[in-house]
C-alpha positions as CSV (number, residue, x, y, z in Angstrom):
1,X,-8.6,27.3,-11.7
2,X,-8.1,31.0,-11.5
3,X,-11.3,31.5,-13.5
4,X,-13.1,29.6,-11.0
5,X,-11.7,31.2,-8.1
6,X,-12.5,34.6,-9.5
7,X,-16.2,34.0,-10.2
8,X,-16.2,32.2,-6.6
9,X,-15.0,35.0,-5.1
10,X,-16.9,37.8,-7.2
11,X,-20.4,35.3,-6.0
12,X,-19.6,35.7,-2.3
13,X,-19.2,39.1,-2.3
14,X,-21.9,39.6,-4.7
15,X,-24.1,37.6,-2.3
16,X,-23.1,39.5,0.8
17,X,-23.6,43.0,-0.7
18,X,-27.5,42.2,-1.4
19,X,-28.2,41.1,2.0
20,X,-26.8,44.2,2.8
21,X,-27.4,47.0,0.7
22,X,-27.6,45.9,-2.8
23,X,-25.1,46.1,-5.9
24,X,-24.2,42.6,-6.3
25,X,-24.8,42.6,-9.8
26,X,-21.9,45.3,-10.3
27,X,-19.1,41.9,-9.5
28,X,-21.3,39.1,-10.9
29,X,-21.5,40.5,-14.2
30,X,-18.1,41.7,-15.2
31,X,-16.3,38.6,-13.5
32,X,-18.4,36.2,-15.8
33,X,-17.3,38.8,-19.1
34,X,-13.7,38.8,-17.9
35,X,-13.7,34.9,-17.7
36,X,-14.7,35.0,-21.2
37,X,-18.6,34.7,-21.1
38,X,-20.3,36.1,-23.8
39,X,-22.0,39.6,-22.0
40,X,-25.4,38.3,-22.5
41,X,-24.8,35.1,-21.4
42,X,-22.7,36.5,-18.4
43,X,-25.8,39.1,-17.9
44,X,-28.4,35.7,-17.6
45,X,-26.2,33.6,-15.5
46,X,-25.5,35.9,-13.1
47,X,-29.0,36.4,-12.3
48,X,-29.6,33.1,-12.0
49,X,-26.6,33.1,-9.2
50,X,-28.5,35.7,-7.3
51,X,-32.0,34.1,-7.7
52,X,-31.8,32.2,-4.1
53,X,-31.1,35.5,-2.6
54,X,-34.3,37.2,-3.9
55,X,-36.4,34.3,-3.0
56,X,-35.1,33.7,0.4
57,X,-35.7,38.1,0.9
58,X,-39.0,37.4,0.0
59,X,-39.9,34.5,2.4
60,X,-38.5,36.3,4.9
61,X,-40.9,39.7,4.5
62,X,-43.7,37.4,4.0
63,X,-45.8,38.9,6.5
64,X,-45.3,42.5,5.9
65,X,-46.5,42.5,2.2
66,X,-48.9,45.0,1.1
67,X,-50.2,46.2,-2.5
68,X,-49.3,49.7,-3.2
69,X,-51.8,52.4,-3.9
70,X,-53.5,51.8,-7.0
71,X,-52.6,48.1,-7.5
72,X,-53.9,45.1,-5.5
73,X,-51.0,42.0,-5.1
74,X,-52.9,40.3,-7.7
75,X,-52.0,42.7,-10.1
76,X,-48.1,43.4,-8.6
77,X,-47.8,39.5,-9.2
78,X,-49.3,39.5,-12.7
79,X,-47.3,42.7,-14.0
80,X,-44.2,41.6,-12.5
81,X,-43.9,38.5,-14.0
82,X,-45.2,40.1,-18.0
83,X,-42.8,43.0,-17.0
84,X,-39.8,40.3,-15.8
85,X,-40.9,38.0,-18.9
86,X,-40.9,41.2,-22.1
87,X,-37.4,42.1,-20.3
88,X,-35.9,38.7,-20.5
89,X,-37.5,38.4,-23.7
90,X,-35.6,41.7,-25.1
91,X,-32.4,40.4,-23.8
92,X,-32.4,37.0,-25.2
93,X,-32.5,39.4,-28.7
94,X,-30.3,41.4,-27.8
95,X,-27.0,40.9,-29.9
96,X,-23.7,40.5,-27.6
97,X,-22.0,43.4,-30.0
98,X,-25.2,45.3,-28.9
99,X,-25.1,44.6,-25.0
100,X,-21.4,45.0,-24.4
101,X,-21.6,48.4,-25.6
102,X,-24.7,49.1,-23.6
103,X,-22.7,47.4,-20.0
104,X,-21.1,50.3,-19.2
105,X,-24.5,52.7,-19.6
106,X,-26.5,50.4,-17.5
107,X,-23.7,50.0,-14.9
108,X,-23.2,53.8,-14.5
109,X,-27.4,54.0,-14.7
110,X,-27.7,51.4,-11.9
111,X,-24.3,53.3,-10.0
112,X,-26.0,56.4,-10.2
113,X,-29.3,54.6,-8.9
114,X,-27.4,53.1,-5.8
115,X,-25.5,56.7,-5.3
116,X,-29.2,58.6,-5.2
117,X,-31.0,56.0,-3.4
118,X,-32.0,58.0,0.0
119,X,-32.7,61.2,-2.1
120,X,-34.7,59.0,-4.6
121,X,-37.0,57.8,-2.0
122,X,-37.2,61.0,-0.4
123,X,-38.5,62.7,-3.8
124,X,-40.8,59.9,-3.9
125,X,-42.2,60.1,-0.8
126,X,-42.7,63.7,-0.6
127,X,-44.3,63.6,-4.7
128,X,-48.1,63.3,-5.1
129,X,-49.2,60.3,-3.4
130,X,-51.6,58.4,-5.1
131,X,-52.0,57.5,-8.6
132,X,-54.5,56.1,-11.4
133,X,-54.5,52.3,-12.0
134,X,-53.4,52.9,-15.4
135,X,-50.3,55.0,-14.1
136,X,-49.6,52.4,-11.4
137,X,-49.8,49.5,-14.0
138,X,-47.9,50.7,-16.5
139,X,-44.9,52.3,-13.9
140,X,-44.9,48.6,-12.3
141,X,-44.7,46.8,-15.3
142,X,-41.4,49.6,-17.0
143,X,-39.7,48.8,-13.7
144,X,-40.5,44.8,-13.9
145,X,-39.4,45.2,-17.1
146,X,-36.0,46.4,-16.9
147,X,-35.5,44.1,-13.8
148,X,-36.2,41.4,-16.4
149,X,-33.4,43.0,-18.7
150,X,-31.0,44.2,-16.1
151,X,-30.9,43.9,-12.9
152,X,-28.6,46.4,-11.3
153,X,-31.2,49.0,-9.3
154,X,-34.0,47.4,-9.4
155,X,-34.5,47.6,-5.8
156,X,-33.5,51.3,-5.8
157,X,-36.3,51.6,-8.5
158,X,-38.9,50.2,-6.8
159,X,-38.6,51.9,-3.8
160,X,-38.8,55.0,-5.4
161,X,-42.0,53.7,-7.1
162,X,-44.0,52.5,-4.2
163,X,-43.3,56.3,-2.5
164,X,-44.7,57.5,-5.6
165,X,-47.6,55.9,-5.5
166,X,-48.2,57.0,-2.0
167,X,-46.7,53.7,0.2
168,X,-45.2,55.0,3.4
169,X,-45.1,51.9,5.6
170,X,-41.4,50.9,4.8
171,X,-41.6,47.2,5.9
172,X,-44.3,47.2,3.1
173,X,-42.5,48.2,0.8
174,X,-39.9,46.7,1.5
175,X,-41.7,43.5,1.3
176,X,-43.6,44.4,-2.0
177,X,-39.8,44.8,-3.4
178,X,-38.7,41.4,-2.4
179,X,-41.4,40.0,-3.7
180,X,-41.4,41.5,-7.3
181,X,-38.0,40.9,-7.6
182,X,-38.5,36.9,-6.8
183,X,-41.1,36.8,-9.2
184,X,-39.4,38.8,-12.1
185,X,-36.1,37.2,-11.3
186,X,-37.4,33.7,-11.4
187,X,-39.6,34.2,-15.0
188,X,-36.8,35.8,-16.3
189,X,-34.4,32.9,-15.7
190,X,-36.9,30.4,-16.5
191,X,-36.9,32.5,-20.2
192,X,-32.8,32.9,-19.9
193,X,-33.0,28.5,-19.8
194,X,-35.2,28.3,-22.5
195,X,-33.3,30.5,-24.8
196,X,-30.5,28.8,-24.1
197,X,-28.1,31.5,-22.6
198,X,-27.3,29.9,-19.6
199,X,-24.1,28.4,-18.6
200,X,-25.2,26.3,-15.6
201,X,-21.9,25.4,-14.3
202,X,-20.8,28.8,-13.5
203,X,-24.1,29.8,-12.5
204,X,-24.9,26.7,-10.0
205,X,-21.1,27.5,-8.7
206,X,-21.8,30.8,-8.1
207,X,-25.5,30.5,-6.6
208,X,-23.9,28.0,-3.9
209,X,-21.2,30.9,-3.2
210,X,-23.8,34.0,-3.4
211,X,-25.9,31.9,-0.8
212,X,-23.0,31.4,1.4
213,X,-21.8,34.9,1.1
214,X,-25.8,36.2,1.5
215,X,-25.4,34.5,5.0
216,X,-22.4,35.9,5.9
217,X,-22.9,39.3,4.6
218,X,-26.5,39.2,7.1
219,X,-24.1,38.4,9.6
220,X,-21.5,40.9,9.7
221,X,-24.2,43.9,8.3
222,X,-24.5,45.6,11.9
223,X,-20.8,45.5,12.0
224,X,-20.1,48.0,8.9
225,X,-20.9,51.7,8.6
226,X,-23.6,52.5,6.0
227,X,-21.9,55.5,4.7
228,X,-18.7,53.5,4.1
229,X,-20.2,50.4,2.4
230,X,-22.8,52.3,0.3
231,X,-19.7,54.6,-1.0
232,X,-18.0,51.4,-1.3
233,X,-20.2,49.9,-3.5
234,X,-20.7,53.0,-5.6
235,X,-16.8,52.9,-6.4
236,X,-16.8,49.2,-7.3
237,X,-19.9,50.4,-10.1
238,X,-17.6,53.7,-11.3
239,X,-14.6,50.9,-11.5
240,X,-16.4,48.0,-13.6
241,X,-17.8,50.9,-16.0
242,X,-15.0,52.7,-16.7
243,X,-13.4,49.0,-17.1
244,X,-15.9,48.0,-19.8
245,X,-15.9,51.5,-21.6
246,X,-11.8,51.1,-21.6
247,X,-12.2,48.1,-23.4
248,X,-14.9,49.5,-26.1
């Protein structure tokens, strides 16, 4: 019961912090460990909590999608499910010895990621706009890639990416986020299934609780300063890492 509460709880916020800002990966994944879920299983099954939340962001920027520089949407659809599908891939290879040792790193990476975000962009958007194909293929599909693998940042990451390749309409990109994240979300838990490193109770518990919390979270967002939630969320990344490296 108090396992179930916990990962009901950790869902909700989870879901209300990526309608928001982002970061809901930073409770999904280390309630499912501390309930005793193998780490890559927790890893898989926590994505497939979030996976409405992706879609439903992506349905709702519909309208405003637009290919970076370099890439038409054909091509952002195409790499972002090959990216999503070699990083699920990696993962369901991945040894749980392995993975639990690399937790903490990619928490810290993806805290650091959430930390830098505005500066990110900004570097982004005042680098060379503009790029080869080749470049803009192969950045997209390193990006879809670790989104497949792990997905804490990934929005942060392909922000950054778009400026670089010289997209400045922000509701663009914006939409061109949700969109590869839907797609290399939902191939990578369609690979998570077929591996078998899915546990479907927690995760269909959890999606239900992430989509309720998603609606709240959109409903309260104007309410909450940006400052405080965004340092918010960077403490509860510094808290779960140094929580996993204690127990290394």
């Amino acid at each position: 019961m108090l396992d179930t509460a916990l990962l009901l709880a950790a869902a909700f916020v989870a879901g209300a912090l990526n309608a928001v800002a982002g970061g809901g990966s930073f409770l999904t994944l280390p309630a499912l460990v501390f309930t005793g879920v193998p780490p890559v299983v927790a890893n898989a099954t926590g994505t497939v909590a979030l996976l409405p939340g992706y879609m439903a962001s992506a349905w709702g920027f519909r309208q405003d999608m637009a290919a970076p520089p370099g890439l038409s949407l054909r091509a952002v659809v195409v790499l972002a499910l090959l990216g999503g599908s070699l990083g699920a891939a990696l993962l369901l290879v991945t040894p749980d010895a392995t993975f639990k040792k690399i937790i903490p790193w990619l928490l810290l990476a993806a805290t650091a990621l959430f930390a830098f975000g505005p500066q990110l962009r900004q570097w982004a958007g005042a680098g060379q706009h503009g790029s080869s194909a080749f470049k803009a293929g192969l950045g997209m599909l390193l990006v879809a890639g670790y989104g497949g693998y792990f997905n804490g940042g990934l929005g942060i990451l392909l922000l950054a990416l778009f400026g670089l390749l010289g997209q400045t309409q922000l509701n663009a990109m914006n939409g061109m986020k949700n969109l590869v994240s839907a797609l290399l979300t939902a191939i990578a838990v369609a690979i998570y299934a077929a591996g078998g490193i899915v546990q479907w109770p927690q995760a269909l518990l959890m999606m239900l609780a992430a989509t309720l919390g998603g609606y709240a979270g959109a409903r309260v967002a104007r309410q909450l300063p940006a400052g405080a939630l965004r340092w918010g969320i960077v403490t509860t990344g510094l808290v779960m890492a140094a929580m996993f490296f204690y127990q290394q």
